[in-house]
C-alpha positions in Angstrom: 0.0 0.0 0.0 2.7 2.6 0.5 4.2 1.6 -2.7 1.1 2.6 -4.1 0.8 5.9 -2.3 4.3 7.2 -3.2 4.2 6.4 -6.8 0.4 7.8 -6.8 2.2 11.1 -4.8 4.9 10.7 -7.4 2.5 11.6 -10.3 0.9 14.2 -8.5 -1.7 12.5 -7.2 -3.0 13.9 -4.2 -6.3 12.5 -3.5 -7.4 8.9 -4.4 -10.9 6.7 -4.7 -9.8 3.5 -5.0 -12.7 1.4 -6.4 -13.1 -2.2 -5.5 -15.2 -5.4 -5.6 -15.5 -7.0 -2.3 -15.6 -10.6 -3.6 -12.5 -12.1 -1.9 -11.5 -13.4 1.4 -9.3 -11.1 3.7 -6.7 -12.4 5.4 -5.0 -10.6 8.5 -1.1 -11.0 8.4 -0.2 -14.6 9.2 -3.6 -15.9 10.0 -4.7 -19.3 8.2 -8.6 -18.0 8.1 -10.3 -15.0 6.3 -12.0 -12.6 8.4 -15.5 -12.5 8.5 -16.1 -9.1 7.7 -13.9 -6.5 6.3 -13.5 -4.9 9.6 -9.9 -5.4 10.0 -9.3 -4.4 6.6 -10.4 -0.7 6.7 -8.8 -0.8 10.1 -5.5 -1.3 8.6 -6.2 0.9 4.8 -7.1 3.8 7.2 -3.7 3.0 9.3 -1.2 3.3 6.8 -3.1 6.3 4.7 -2.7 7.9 8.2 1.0 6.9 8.9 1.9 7.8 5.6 0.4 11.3 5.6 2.1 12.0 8.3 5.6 11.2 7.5 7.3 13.4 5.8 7.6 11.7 2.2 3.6 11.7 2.5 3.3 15.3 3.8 1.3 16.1 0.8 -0.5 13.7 0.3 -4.4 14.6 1.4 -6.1 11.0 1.2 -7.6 7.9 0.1 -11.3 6.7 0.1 -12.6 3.3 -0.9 -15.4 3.0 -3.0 -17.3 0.2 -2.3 -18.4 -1.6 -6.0 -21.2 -4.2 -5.6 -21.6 -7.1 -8.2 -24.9 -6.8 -9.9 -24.4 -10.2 -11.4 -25.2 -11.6 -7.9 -28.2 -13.4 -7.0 -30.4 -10.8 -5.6 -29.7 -12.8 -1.5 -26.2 -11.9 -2.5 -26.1 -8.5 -3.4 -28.2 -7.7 -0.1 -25.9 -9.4 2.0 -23.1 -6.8 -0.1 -24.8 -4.0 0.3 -25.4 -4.6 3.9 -22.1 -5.3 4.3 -21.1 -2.2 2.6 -23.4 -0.5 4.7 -21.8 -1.7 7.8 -18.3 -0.3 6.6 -19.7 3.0 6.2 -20.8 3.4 9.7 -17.3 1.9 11.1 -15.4 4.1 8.8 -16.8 6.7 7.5 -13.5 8.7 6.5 -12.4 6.0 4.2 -15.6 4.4 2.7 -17.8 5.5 0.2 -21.0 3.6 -0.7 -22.5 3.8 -3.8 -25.7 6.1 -2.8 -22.8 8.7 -1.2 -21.1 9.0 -4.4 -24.2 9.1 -6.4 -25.3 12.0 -4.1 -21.1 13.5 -5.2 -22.4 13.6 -8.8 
């Protein structure tokens, strides 16, 4: 991630909204099992944005958000469970997620 963050700096990149399907496992650093949420996840993509903001390579740098892409090709009990899932993340971090009605309400 702070590859991606000095090379995005590095092009003049200062703000970011990474967009991503959430149709994978995430596993923390030497676990075995996935996490059952992505909890942990924004935990630590909020960490480092933070650390490397404040160093002094990343002193410019004013932020990242993810954007949270659901997968309309779902069954319909599937795409709930995303969007309710998405949902959560919102409310646990709001500084780094975006769901898709916030950046609809952007446009």
């Amino acid at each position: 991630m702070k590859k991606m963050l000095q090379t995005l700096l590095a092009d003049g990149v200062k703000w970011v909204d990474l967009r991503l399907a959430f149709a994978f496992h995430y596993f923390k650093e030497g676990s075995e099992e996935p996490e059952e949420t992505y909890d942990e996840m924004f935990k630590v993509f909020g960490e480092e944005i933070e650390k490397f903001k404040s160093s002094e390579e990343g002193k410019d740098f004013w932020g990242c958000r993810m954007i949270w892409t659901g997968l309309r090709a779902l069954p319909q009990k599937m795409i709930i469970q995303d969007m309710d899932a998405c949902i959560s993340m919102k409310v646990c971090f709001p500084t780094y997620s975006q769901t898709p009605l916030t950046q609809r309400a952007l446009l």
